[in-house]
KOLVOTOR-855448 format. One record per residue (C-alpha): x, z, y; residue number from 1. Coordinates in Angstrom, 1 decimal. Layout:
REM KOLVOTOR-855448
+--------+--------+--------+-----+
|     c1 |     c3 |     c2 | num |
+--------+--------+--------+-----+
|      X |      Z |      Y | NUM |
...
+--------+--------+--------+-----+
***
This chain:
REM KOLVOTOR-855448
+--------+--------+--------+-----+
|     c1 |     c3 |     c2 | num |
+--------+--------+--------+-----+
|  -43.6 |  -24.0 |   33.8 |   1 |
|  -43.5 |  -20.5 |   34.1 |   2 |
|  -46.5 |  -20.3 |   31.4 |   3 |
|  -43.9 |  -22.4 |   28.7 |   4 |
|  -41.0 |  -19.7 |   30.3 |   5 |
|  -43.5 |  -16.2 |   29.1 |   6 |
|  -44.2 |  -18.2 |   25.7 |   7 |
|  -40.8 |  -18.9 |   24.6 |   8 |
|  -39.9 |  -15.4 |   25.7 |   9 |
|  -42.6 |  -13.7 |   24.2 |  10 |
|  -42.3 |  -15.9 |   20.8 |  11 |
|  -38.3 |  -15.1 |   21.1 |  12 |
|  -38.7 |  -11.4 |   21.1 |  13 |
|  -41.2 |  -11.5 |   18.0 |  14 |
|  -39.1 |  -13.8 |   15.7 |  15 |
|  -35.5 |  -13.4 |   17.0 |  16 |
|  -35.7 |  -10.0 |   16.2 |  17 |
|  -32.4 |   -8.6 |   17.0 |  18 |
|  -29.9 |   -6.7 |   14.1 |  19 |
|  -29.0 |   -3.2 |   14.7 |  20 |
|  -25.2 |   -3.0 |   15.7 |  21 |
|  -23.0 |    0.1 |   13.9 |  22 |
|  -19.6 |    1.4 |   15.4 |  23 |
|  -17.8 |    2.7 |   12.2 |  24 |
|  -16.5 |    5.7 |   12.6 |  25 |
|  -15.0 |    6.8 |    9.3 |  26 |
|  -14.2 |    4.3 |    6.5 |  27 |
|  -12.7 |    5.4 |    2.6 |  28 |
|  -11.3 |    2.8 |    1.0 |  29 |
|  -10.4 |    3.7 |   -3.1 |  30 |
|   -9.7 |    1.8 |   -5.7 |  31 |
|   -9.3 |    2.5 |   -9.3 |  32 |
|   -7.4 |    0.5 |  -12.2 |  33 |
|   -6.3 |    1.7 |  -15.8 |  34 |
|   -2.4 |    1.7 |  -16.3 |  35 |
|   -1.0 |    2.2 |  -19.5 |  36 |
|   -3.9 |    4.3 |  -20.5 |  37 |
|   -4.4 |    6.8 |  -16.7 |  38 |
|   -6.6 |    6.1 |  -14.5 |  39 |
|   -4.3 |    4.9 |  -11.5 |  40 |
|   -6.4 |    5.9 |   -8.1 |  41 |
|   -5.4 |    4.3 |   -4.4 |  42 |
|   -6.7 |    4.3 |   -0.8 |  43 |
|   -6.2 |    1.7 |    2.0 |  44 |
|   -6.4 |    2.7 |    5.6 |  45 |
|   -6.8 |    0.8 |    9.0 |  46 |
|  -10.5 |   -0.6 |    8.1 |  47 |
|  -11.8 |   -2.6 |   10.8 |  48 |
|  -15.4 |   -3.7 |   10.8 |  49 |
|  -18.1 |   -5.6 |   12.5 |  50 |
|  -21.4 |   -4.3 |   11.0 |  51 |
|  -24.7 |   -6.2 |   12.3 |  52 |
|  -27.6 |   -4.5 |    9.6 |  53 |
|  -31.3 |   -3.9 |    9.8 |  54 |
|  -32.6 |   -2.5 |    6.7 |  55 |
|  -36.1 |   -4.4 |    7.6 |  56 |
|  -34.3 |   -7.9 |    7.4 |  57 |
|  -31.0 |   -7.4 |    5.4 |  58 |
|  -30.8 |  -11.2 |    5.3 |  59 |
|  -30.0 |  -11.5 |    8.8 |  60 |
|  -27.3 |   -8.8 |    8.5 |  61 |
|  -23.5 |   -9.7 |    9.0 |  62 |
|  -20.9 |   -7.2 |    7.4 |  63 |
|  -17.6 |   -8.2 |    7.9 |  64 |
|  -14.8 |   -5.4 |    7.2 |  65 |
|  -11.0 |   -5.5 |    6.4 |  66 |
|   -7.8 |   -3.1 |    6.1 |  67 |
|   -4.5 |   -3.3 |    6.2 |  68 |
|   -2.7 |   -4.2 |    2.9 |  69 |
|    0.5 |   -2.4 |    4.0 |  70 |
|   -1.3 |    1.0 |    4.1 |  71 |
|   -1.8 |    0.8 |    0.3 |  72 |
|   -1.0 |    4.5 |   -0.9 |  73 |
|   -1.3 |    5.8 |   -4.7 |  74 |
|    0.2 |    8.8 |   -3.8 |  75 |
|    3.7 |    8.0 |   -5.3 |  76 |
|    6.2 |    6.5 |   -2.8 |  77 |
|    8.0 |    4.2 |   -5.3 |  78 |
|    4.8 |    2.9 |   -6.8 |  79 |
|    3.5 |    2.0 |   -3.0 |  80 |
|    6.9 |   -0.3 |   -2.2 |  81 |
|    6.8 |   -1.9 |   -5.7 |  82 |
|    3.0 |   -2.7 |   -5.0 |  83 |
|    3.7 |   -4.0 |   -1.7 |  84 |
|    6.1 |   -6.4 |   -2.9 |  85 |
|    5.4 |  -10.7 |   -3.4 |  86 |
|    4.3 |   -9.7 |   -7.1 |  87 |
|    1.6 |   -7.9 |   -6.4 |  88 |
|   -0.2 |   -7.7 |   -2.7 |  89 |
|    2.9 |   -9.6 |   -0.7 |  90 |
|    1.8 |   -7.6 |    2.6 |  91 |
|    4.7 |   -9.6 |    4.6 |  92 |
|    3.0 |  -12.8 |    4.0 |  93 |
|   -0.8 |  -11.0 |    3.8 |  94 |
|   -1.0 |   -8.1 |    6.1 |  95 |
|   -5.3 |   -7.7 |    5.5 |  96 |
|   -7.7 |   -7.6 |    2.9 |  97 |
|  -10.7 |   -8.6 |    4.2 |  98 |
|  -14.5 |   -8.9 |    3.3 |  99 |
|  -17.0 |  -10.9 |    4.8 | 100 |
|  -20.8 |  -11.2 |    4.0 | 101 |
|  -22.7 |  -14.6 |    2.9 | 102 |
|  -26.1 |  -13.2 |    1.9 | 103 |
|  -27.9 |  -10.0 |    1.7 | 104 |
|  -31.0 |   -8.9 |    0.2 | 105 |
|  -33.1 |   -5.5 |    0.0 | 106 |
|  -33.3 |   -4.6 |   -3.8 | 107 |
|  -35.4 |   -1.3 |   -3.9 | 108 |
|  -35.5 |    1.4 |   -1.8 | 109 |
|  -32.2 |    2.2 |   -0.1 | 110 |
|  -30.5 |   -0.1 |   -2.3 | 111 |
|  -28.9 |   -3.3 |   -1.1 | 112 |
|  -27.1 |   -6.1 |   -2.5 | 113 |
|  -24.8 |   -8.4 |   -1.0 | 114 |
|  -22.6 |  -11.6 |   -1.7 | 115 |
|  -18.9 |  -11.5 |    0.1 | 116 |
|  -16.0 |  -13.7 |    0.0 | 117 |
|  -13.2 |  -11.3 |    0.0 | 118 |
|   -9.7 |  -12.8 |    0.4 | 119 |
|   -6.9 |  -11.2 |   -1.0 | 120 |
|   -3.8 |  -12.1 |   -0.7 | 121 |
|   -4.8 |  -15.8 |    0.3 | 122 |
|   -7.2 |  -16.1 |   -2.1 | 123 |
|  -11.0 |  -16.2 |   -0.9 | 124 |
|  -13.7 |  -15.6 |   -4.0 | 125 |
|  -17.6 |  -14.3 |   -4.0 | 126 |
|  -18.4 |  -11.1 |   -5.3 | 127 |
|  -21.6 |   -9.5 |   -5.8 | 128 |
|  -21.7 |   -6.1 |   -4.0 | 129 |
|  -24.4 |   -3.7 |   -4.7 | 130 |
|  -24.4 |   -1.0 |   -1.7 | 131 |
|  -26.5 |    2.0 |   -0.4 | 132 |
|  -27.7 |    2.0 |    3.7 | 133 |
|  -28.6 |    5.3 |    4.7 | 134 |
|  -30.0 |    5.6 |    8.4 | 135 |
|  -30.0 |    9.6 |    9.7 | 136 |
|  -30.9 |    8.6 |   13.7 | 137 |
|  -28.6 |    7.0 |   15.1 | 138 |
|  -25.7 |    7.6 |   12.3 | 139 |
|  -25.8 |    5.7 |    8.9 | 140 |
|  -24.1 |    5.7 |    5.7 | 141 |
|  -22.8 |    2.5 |    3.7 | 142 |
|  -21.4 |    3.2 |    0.2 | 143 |
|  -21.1 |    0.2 |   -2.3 | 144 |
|  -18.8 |   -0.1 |   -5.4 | 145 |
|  -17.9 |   -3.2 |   -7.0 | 146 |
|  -15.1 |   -4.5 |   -9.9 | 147 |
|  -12.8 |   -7.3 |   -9.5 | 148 |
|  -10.3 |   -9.0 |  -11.6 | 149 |
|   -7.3 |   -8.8 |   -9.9 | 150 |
|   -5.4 |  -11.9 |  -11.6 | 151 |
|   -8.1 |  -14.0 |   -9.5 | 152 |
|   -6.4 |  -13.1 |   -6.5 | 153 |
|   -2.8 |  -13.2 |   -7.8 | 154 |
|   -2.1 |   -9.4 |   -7.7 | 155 |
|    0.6 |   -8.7 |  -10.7 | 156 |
|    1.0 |  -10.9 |  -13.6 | 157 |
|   -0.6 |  -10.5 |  -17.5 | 158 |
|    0.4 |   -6.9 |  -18.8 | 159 |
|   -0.6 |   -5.5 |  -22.0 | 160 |
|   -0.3 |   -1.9 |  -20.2 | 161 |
|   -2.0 |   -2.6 |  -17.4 | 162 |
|   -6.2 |   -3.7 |  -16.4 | 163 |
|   -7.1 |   -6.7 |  -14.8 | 164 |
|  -10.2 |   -5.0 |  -13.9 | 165 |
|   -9.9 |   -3.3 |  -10.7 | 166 |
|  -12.6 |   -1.1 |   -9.0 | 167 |
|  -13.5 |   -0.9 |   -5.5 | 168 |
|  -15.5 |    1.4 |   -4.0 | 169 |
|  -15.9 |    1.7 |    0.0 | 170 |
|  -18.0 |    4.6 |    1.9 | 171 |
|  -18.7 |    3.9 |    5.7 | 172 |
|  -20.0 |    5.9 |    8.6 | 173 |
|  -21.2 |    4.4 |   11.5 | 174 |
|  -23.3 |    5.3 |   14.4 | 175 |
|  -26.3 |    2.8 |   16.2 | 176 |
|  -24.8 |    1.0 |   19.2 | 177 |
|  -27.0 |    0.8 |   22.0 | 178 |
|  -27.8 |   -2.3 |   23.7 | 179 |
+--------+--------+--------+-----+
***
């Protein structure tokens, strides 16, 4: 018995090899989208995240990360409460926006890519995620960017003035959790 105890153990540590847990400790949030011919720039804040990676076996990584929709800030008051509103991100009703991975592979290098469904605004959709993993020690960087149409999740209605295409980009710090 405690031959069949050491094997299992011993084949456990080899294949269940454990992911590396990161704390974040400083998130960035933009977003860009073209409005009547600008470049209209935004931030959200309050990023919460759960981030399970190994660069050695990005397949058995879990990211899962979301903000609070109510932070939403363009850096003009009026435009932030008009956003907020049912039309566009309805932050009474959906108060996160949040991002949760499916799969994960190592492309080259430090380069990643992932599938998430991101629900926004009670909408859940896949999109492909092409990120960056930087390990420094125990502190690491995530940085991805991605492009979204936002009348898939119901944000706004058709405008002639204003994108459907929306671009996201998020930076993370984190730092190794010890176990």
């Amino acid at each position: 018995m405690r031959i069949l105890l050491a094997v299992v153990l011993l084949l456990s540590a080899q294949f269940g090899q454990a992911q590396v847990i990161w704390k974040p400790t400083k998130a960035t949030v933009m977003f860009t989208i073209r409005n009547a011919g600008l470049n209209v720039d935004g931030s959200f804040q309050g990023f919460v995240g759960e981030l399970n990676f190994d660069p050695k076996a990005p397949e058995k990584g879990t990211l899962l990360a979301s903000v609070e929709a109510n932070t939403l800030d363009t850096g003009i008051g009026l435009r932030n409460s008009h956003l907020r509103k049912a039309d566009y991100f309805d932050v009474a009703t959906y108060p996160r926006i949040s991002l949760k991975s499916v799969k994960m592979t190592r492309q080259s290098g430090n380069k990643y890519e992932g599938t998430f469904a991101l629900t926004l605004k009670g909408t859940t959709r896949t999109v492909a995620v092409p990120f960056t993993f930087s390990e420094m020690g125990d502190k690491s960087t995530f940085s991805g960017q991605f492009t979204i149409n936002r009348l898939d999740y119901k944000v706004g209605g058709k405008s002639l003035l204003m994108s459907n295409d929306v671009t996201i980009q998020i930076d993370l710090t984190a730092v190794r959790q010890h176990q």
